[in-house]
Structures are given as C-alpha cells and as structure tokens.
C-alpha positions in Angstrom: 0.0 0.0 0.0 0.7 3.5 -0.3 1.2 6.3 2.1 -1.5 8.3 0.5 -4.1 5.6 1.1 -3.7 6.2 5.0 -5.3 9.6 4.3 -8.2 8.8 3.2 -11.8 8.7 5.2 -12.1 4.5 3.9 -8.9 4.0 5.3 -10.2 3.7 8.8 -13.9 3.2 9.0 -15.5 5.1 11.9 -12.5 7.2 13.3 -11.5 10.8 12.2 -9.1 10.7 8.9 -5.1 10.9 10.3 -4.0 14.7 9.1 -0.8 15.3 7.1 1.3 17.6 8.9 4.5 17.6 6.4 6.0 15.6 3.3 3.2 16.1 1.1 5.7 15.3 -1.8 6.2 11.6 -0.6 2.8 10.1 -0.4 3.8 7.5 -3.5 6.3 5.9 -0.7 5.0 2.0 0.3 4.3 1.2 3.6 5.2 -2.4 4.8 4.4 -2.6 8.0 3.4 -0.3 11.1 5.1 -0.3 14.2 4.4 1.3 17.8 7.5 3.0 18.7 8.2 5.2 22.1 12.1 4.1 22.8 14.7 7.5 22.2 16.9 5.8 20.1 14.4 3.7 17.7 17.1 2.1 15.1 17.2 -1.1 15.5 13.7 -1.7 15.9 13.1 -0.1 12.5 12.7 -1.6 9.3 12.7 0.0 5.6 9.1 0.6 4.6 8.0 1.1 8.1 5.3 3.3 9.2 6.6 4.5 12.7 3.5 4.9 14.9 4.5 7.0 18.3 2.9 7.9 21.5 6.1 10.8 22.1 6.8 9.3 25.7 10.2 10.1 24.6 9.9 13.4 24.3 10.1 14.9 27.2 8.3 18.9 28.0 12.2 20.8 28.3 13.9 18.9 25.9 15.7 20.9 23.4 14.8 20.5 19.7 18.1 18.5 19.4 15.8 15.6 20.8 13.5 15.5 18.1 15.9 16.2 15.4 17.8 13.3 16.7 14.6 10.6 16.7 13.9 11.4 13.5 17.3 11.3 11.6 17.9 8.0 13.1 14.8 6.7 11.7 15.5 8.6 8.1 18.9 6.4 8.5 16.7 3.1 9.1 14.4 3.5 6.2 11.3 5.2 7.8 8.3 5.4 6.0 6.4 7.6 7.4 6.2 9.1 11.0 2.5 9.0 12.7 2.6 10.7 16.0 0.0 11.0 18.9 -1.4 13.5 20.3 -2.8 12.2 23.2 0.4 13.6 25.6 0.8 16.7 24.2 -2.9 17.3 22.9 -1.2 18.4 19.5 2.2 17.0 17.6 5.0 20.0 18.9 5.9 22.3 16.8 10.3 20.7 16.8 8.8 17.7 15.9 7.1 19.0 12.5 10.4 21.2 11.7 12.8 18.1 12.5 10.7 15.9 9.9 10.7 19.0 7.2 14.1 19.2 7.7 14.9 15.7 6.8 12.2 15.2 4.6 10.1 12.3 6.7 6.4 12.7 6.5 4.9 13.3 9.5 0.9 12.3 10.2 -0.9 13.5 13.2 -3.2 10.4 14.7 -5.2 12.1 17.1 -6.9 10.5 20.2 -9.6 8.6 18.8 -7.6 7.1 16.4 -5.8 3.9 18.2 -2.6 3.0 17.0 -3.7 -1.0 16.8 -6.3 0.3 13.9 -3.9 1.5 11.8 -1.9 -1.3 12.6 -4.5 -3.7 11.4 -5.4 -1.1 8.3 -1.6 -1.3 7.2 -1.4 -5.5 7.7 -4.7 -6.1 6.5 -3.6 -3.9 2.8 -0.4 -5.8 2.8 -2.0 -9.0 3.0 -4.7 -8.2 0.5 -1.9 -6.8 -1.8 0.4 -10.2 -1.5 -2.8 -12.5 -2.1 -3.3 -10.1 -5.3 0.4 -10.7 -6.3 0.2 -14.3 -6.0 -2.6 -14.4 -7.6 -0.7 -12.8 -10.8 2.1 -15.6 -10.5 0.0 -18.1 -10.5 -2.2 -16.8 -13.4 0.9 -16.8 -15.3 2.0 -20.0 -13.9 -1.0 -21.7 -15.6 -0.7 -20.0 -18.9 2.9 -21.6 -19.4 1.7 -25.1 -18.0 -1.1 -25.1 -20.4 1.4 -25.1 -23.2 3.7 -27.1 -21.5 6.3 -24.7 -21.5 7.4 -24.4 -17.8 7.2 -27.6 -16.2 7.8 -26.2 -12.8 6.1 -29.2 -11.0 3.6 -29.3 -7.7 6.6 -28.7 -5.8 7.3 -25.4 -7.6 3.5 -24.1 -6.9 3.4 -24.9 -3.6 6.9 -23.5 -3.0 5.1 -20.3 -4.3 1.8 -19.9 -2.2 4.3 -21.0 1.3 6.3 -18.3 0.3 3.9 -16.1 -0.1 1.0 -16.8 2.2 2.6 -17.9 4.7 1.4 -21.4 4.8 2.2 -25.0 5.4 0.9 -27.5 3.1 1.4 -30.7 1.3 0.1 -32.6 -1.6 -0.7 -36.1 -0.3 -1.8 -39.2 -2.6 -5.2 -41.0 -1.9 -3.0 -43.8 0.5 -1.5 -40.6 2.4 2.1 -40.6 0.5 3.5 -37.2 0.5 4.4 -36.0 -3.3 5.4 -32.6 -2.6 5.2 -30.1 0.4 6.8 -28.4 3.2 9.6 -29.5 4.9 9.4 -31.5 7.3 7.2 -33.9 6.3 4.2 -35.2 7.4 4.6 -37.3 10.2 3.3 -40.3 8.0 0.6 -41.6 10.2 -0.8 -37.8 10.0 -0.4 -38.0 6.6 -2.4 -41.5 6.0 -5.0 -40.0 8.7 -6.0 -37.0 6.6 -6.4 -39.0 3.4 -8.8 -41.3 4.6 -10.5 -38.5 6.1 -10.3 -36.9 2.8 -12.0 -39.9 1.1 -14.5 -40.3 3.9 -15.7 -36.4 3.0 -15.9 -37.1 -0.9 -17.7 -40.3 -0.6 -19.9 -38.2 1.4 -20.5 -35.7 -0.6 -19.7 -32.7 1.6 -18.5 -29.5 -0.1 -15.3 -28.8 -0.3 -12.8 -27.7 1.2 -13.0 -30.8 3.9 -11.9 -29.2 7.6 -10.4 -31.7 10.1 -8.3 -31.7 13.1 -5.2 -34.4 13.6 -2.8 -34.0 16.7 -4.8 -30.9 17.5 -3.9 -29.3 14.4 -6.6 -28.0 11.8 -6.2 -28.7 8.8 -8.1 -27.8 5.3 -8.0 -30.7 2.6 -9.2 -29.3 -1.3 -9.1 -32.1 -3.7 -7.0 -31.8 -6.9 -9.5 -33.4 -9.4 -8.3 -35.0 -12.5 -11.2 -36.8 -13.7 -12.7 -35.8 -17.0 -16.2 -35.4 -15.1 -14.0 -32.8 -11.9 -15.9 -35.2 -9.8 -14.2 -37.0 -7.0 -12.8 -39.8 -7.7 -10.7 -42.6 -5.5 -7.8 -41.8 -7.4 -7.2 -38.0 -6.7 -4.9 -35.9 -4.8 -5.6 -33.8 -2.3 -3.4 -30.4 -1.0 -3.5 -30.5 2.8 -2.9 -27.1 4.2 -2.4 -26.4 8.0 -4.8 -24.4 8.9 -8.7 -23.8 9.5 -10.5 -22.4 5.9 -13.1 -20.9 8.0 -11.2 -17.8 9.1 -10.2 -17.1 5.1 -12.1 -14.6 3.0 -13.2 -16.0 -0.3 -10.3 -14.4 -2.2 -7.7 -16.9 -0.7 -9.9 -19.9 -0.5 -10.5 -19.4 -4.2 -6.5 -19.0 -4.8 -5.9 -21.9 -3.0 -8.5 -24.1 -5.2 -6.8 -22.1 -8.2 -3.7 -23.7 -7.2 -5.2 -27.4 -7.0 -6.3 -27.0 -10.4 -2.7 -26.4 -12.0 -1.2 -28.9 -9.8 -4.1 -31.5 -11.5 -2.7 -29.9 -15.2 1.0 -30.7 -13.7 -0.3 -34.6 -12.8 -1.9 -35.1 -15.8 1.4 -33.5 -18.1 3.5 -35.9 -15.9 1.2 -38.8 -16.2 0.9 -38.5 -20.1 4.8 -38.5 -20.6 4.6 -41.7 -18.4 2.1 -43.4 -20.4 4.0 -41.8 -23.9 7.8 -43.2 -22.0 5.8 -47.0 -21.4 4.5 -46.9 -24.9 7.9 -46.4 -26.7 9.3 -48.9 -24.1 7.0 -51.3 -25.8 7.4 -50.5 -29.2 11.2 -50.9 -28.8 10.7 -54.3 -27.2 8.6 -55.3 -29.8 11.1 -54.5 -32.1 13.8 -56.1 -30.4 11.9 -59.8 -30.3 13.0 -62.2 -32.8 11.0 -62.6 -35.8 9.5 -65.8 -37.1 9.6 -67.5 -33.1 13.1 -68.9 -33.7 15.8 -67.7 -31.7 19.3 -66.8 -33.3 20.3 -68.8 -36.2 17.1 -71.0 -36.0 15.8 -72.3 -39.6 
C-alpha cells in the first residue's frame, strides 16, 4: 500500500481521517508494515518501509529541539516510512517535531486521540495482506498460462513452494494412501499423513463440499481435492493439497487462490502422467522390435 491511502476517510472506518502535517511530496512511498514506537533511540527496531507509529513518551516537556531532530534522523537512517505521532500527551504534535521531519524530509501524520494506534496497525497488515494475495494471484495466473502449453514444467513442488512463500502457509500434496508427493519440509509425520487421506476420502464419498476441515494431533487442517477426472468429480484416485490451517477464518479471495492452485497442480499430474504413459508406450514399441522374428531364436531355420 501507499502512504496516501492512509489519508483517506475509507482508510479507517468510523474514526476521524489521520491529518498530514509535512512531506506532502512523498505520499507515493509503500508502507510495509506499522510499528508502535516510544524508545529515544528507535534504530534497530526499525525496518525500511515502516510506518513509525508513536505515543512521544520520549519526548520529554524541556527537551531541546536537538531531541526530536535526533529521533527522526535515526529513523530517516533506518528507512522510515512515514512518521504518525499522537497527540494524546501533548494534545497536538509539537511544533520541533514538525520542523525536524521538514528538515529531513520524513512525513509526519498526526493520529489524534480517537484514532488507536492497533487500527492503523490492522489497516496497514490487513492492505499488505490483501496486496500479496493479489500478487500471488498474478504468478500463478501466469504459472498456468505456461503449463497449459507445457512450457514451464515447474512441478507441484514449484506451486506450492510459491503460495508457502507467499502466504505464509504449510501445506502438502498427499496421494489417496496418504504418501507425500510434494510439500513443506518436514514432512508429514506419515501416520498424519495417512489420517487425513482417509478423512479426505470419507468427505468425498460423502458428498460434503469442499474444502473438507479436520483436526489431527490438535492441528486444523483444510484438505481441497486436486481433481483429475474428466467429469472434476471426485474420484478414488485424486490428490488432495492439505494445508495447516482452519479455511473458515479465510475470505473468499484466498480460499479461491488456493483451489486455483489445486487445479494447476491437476494440469501438472496429468502433463506428468501423459509422458509416463507416452515413455511406457515407446518402451514397448522398442521391445517389440527387439523380439526375434519368425519365433526362432538366433540362427534358427
């Protein structure tokens, strides 16, 4: 997300609209993350990209403007995205703190005393979130255009390597009999594994929607079938991607990506099982060829 999307009235539903106070010039900067910061010397705690949220219990009533001048180059130095100070101690952001942040260009928001710092906390991780789903969803958009022409050929592995990485999940690609084909690291303890397959069949012989929820070893788990049938009905025979954690507290948006994914990792068993079935039929063909002709064996009449 951007800076200037902080400012607007839809940014925080319910509570007065944060005010710019300086840096007008740099709303375009991304924010990656918020962080509550009242330590005097914040560096280390500070991470490029970060919007710097601050109740000024450093500050103290006869510092010098040297104080503030020194808070916010050391954040400048860490990569600061933005500055959002309260007003709650003060009853308005002071006057050294505004120059400090025009003099080293760091844009400064007031948050008054309605707004609490957790909401734009929450605000700032729910955008991020939102924005990596979106991203993902790009990759693996693209993902599927190359496998439908059988140009990439990353595998399951590849695909789940992606959504792990970038949603910050565990999950595994398990055969009907519990085997795991691909995954995170470590594996699947394989009783686990063996549990959650039959439970997976038990669900699609029921016909229950998917995904299938479940618990093993008090650990939730969402199963969503990778269907390979010509029908996409269930079948004995299909996959399933096992991914630790509970569906239910998703929005649709990622439990669609996720069901997105099962469908290219069906296109990447099928590709893989078709160049089996091509490898065993040229295999034959050779053997044939290589059988004597005529039932006799070498030099027979």
């Amino acid at each position: 997300m951007r800076l200037r999307d902080l400012l607007s009235s839809e940014a925080l539903p319910g509570l007065p609209e944060l005010r710019l106070l300086g840096g007008g010039g740099h709303l375009d900067r991304p924010v990656l993350a918020a962080v509550t910061i009242d330590l005097p010397d914040p560096g280390r705690f500070v991470s490029p990209g970060d919007l710097v949220l601050s109740g000024l219990a450093w500050r103290r009533k006869d510092a010098g403007a040297g104080q503030c001048d020194a808070f916010v180059r050391v954040l400048v130095e860490a990569g600061c995205a933005a500055l959002g100070a309260g007003e709650a101690k003060f009853g308005h952001v002071p006057a050294d703190l505004v120059e400090a942040c025009d003099r080293h260009g760091l844009p400064l928001l007031a948050v008054g005393v309605e707004v609490p710092f957790t909401a734009v906390t929450e605000y700032v991780a729910r955008s991020r979130a939102g924005a990596r789903v979106g991203n993902l969803a790009a990759l693996v958009d693209r993902h599927r255009r190359f496998t439908a022409d059988r140009q990439a050929g990353a595998g399951a592995d590849a695909l789940l390597e992606l959504m792990l990485a970038e949603l910050d999940l565990r999950a595994y690609i398990l055969s009907p009999t519990g085997r795991q084909i691909a995954g995170a690291r470590p594996p699947l303890p394989e009783k686990t594994a063996s549990a959650l397959a039959g439970r997976f069949l038990a669900a699609e012989r029921a016909g229950g929607p998917a995904p299938h929820r479940t618990v093993a070893r008090s650990t939730a788990y969402s199963l969503f079938p990778v269907r390979t049938g010509p029908d996409a009905g269930a079948a004995p025979t299909d996959w399933l991607i096992a991914v630790e954690a509970d569906c239910a507290d998703w929005g649709r948006e990622r439990v669609d990506l996720v069901e997105r994914l099962a469908r290219l990792v069906a296109v990447e068993r099928s590709g893989r099982d078709t160049d089996r079935t091509a490898r065993r039929s040229t295999a034959g063909r050779l053997l044939a060829l290589l059988e004597p002709h005529g039932g006799g064996g070498p030099g027979g009449g």
